[in-house]
C-alpha positions as CSV (number, residue, x, y, z in Angstrom):
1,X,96.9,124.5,120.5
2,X,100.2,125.1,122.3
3,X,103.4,123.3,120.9
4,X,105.9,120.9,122.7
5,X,108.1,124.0,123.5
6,X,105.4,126.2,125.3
7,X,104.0,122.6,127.0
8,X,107.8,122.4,128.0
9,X,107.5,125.7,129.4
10,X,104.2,124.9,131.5
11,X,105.6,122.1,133.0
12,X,108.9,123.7,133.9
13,X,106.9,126.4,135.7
14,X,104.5,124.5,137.4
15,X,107.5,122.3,138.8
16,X,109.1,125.3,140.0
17,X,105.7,126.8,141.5
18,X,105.0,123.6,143.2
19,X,108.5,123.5,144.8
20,X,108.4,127.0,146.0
21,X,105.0,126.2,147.2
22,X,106.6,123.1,149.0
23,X,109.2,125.7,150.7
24,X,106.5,128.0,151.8
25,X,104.4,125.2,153.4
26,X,107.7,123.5,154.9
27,X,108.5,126.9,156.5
28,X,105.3,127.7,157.6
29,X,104.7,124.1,159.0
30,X,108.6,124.2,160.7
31,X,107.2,127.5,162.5
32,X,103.8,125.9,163.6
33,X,105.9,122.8,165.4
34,X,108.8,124.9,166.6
35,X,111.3,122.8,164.9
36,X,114.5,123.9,163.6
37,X,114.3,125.1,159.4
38,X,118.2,125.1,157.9
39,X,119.0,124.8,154.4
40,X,119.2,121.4,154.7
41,X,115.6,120.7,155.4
42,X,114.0,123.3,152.7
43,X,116.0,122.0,150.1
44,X,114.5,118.5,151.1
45,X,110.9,120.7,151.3
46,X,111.1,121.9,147.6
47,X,112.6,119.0,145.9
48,X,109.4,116.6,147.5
49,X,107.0,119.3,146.4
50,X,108.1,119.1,143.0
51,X,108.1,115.7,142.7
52,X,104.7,114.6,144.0
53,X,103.8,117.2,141.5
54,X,105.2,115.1,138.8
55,X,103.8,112.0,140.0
56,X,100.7,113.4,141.4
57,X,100.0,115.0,137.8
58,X,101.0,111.8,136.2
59,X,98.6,109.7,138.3
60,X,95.9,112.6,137.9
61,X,96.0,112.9,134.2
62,X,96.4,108.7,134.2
63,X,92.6,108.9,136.0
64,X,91.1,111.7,134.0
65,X,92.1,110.2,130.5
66,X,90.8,106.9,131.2
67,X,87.3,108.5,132.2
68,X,87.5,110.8,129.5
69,X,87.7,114.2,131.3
70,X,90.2,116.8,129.4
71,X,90.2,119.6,132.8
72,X,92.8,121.3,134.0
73,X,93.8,120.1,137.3
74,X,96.6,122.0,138.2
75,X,95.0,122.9,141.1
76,X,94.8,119.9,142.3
77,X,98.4,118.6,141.2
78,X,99.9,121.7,143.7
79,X,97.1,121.1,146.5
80,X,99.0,117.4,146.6
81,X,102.7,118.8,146.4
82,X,102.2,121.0,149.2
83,X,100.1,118.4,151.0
84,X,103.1,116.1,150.9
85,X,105.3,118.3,152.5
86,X,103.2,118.9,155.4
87,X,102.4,114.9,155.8
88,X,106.2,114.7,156.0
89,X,106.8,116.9,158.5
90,X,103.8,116.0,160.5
91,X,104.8,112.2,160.4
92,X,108.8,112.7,160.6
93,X,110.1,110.6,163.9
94,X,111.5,113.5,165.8
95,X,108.6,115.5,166.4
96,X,109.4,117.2,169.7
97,X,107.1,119.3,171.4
98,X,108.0,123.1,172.5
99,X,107.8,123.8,176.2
């Protein structure tokens, strides 16, 4: 069984994965719709992917403890972050087509 440190540790890095994941998928997604990506906007990318990683593995673990499951699901908790980042750049207001 790990201690609060090395749980500390876990959490830290997944935070950080998911928000580098977030910047890799804002990137990627900026490219795909030929939009503008400054710092501005990746910062913006990162910081949402590690946050619906906090509350996505909140709500996750929230689920799985009340039916009794005890999985790992960080899969799942970065699958969300990174999905987040693409909903918002998909649904932002200025979406301007390329010509």
């Amino acid at each position: 069984m790990i201690g609060t440190r090395g749980a500390a540790v876990l959490l830290l890095v997944n935070i950080i994965f998911a928000g580098v994941l977030g910047l890799g998928a804002g990137g990627l997604m900026c490219l795909v719709l030929r939009r503008p990506w400054r710092v501005k906007v990746a910062l913006i990318d990162a910081v949402l992917g590690a946050v619906a990683a906090v509350i996505a593995a909140y709500v996750v673990s929230s689920i799985d403890n009340a039916r009794g499951v005890l999985d790992s699901r960080v899969g799942l908790v970065l699958v969300i972050a990174a999905c987040s980042v693409v909903l918002r750049h998909l649904l932002s207001p200025g979406l301007r087509f390329a010509r």
